[in-house]
N, C-alpha and C positions, 0 to 999 in steps of 0.2 A: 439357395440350397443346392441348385445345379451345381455349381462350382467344387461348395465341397463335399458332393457327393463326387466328383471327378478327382477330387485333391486325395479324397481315400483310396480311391480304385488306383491311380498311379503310386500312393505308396504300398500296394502291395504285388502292383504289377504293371512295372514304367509303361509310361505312355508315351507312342508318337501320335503327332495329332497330322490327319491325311486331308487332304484339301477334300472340298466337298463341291467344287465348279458349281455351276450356278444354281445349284440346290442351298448354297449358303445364305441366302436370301430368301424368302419368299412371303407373300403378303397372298394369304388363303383364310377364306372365308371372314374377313374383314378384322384377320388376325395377321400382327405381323412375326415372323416365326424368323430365328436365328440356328442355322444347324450345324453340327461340330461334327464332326468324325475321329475315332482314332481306335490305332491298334493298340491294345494291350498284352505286351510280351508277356505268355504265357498261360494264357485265358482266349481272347479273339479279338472281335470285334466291339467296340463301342461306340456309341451316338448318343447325343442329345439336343434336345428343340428347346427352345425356352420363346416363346410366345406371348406379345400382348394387345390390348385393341380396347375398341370402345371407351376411349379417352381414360384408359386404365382401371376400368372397373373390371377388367377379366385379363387372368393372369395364366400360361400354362405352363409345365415344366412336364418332360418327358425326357426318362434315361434308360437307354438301353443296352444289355451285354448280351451278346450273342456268342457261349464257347465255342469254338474248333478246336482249342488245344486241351482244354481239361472237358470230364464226363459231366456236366453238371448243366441242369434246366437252362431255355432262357427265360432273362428275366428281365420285367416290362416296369417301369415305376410312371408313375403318373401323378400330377397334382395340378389340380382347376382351383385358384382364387375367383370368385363372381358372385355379385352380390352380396356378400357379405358373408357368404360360404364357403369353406373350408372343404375340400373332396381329396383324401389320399386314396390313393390306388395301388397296389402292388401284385402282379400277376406273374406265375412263372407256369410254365409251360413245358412239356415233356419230352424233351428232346433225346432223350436219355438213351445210350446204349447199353447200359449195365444199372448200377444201383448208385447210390450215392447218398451219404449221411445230412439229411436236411432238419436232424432235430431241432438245431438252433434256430431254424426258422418258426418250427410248432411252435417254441418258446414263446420269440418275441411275438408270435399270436396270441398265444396266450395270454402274456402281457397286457399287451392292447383290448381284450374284452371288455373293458371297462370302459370303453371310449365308443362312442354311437355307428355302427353299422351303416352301408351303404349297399342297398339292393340294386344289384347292376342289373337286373334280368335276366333272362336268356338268351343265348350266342351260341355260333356253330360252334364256337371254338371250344366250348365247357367240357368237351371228352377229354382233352390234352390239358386241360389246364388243372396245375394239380392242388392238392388242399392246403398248402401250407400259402398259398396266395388270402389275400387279406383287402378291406374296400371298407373306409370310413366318411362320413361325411357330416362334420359337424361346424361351430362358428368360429368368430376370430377366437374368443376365449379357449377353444380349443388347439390353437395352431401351437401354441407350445409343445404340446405333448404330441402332435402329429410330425414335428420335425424330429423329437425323440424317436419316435416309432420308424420314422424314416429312415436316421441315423445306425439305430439296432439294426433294422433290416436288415439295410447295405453289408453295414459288418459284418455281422452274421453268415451273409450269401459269400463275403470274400472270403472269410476264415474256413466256411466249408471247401471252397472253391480251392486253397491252400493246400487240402491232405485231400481231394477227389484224383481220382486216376485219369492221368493223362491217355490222352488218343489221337486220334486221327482224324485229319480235319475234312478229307471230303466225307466221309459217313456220318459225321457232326453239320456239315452244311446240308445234307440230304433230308436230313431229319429236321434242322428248321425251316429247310426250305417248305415241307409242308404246310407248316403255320404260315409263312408267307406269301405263298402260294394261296392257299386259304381266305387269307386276308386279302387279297386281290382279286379272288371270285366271289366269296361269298360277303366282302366289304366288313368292314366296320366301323366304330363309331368318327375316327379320325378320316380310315380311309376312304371313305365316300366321300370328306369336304376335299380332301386332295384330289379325287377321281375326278370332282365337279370342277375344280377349279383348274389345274393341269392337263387333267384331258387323261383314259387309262395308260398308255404309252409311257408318260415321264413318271407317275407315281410308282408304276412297276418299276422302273431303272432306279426312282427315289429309294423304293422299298427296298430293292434288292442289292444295290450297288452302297449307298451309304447308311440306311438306317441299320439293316440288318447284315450287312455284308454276306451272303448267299451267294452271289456271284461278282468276279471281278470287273 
């Protein structure tokens, strides 16, 4: 699903893909993780981890855009195969300088209501995370319809991300620097196995330098 979720995001806004030195590798928390990097002319930053372990009973996928060039949230996607479990994730975050049209994301929530809910809890992060973000967690019989959901998203996020207003990229990195920042102090569910396993030092350069490009 990683792929063509990357195969969509380049056609609506080419990709080079940037080396990720020895974050391209890594075996955390008894997961082995693959991580990509690239810029997306016209939009910013992108990354993804695809992850597996426990003799393939647990699967992850994580895709991330972070804009500097257009006004528009970042946005987090996330999908855990385990056990027999189906977990989609999709989170965006307020990074916003001005306003920006995210109807077609209500929508394809709306959509999806018919498909079983996932209670994530409570997180620092819930102030900036905004409502059109979305969390399911149902079984295999559901994964059809969870790659659907996943597919709208994406689209969705890219078609708005098409007519959102361009800007300026250091007051765009300032503002997810927060989140990531954030995410480095007050930890979360990913970043504390990276914390544990890398040591705080390289998670931050991970975070900052390839996942989320924040800093060069």
């Amino acid at each position: 699903m990683i792929q063509k979720m990357i195969d969509a995001i380049g056609a609506c806004f080419p990709l080079t893909e940037l080396g990720c030195g020895e974050y391209a590798k890594q075996k955390v928390g008894g997961m082995n993780f693959t991580i990509r990097r690239f810029y997306a002319e016209g939009i910013g930053n992108v990354s993804s981890m695809v992850a597996s372990g426990f003799f393939g009973l647990m699967k992850m996928d994580t895709l991330i855009i972070t804009p500097t060039e257009k006004d528009m949230p970042l946005f987090s996607y996330d999908r855990v195969l385990a056990m027999g479990n189906d977990t989609l994730i999709f989170e965006v975050y307020d990074t916003l300088l001005g306003e920006c049209d995210l109807s077609a994301l209500d929508q394809v929530k709306e959509n999806a209501k018919i498909l079983p809910d996932h209670d994530l809890g409570a997180h620092w992060y819930d102030s900036i995370k905004l409502p059109q973000s979305l969390s399911k967690k149902g079984k295999k019989v559901h994964t059809a319809a969870f790659d659907k959901v996943a597919s709208d998203y994406l689209k969705a996020y890219l078609a708005a991300a098409k007519s959102a207003a361009p800007c300026e990229a250091l007051p765009k990195r300032e503002k997810a620097s927060v989140y990531v920042e954030g995410l480095l102090e007050h930890g979360g569910p990913s970043t504390d196995v990276f914390k544990k396993e890398l040591g705080e030092e390289k998670t931050a350069a991970l975070f900052r330098t390839v996942l989320f490009g924040t800093q060069e």
